[in-house]
C-alpha positions as CSV (number, residue, x, y, z in Angstrom):
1,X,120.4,-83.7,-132.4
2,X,122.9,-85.6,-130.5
3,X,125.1,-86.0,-134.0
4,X,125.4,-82.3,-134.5
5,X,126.6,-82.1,-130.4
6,X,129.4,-84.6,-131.5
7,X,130.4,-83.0,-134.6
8,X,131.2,-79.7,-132.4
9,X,132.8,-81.8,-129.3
10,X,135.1,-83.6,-132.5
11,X,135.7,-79.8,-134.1
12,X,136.9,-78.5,-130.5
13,X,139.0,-81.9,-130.5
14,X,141.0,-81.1,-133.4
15,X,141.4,-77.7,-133.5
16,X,142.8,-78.2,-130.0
17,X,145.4,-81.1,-131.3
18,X,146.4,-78.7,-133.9
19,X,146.7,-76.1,-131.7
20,X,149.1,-78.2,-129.5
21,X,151.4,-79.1,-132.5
């Protein structure tokens, strides 16, 4: 399902961001 890709891409996203603050 193209949803559950995005929801993995938008987890990766954030924990990124937090990692950078």
């Amino acid at each position: 399902m193209m949803f559950e890709s995005t929801l993995h891409i938008l987890s990766k996203q954030i924990a990124m961001s937090s990692s950078s603050k």
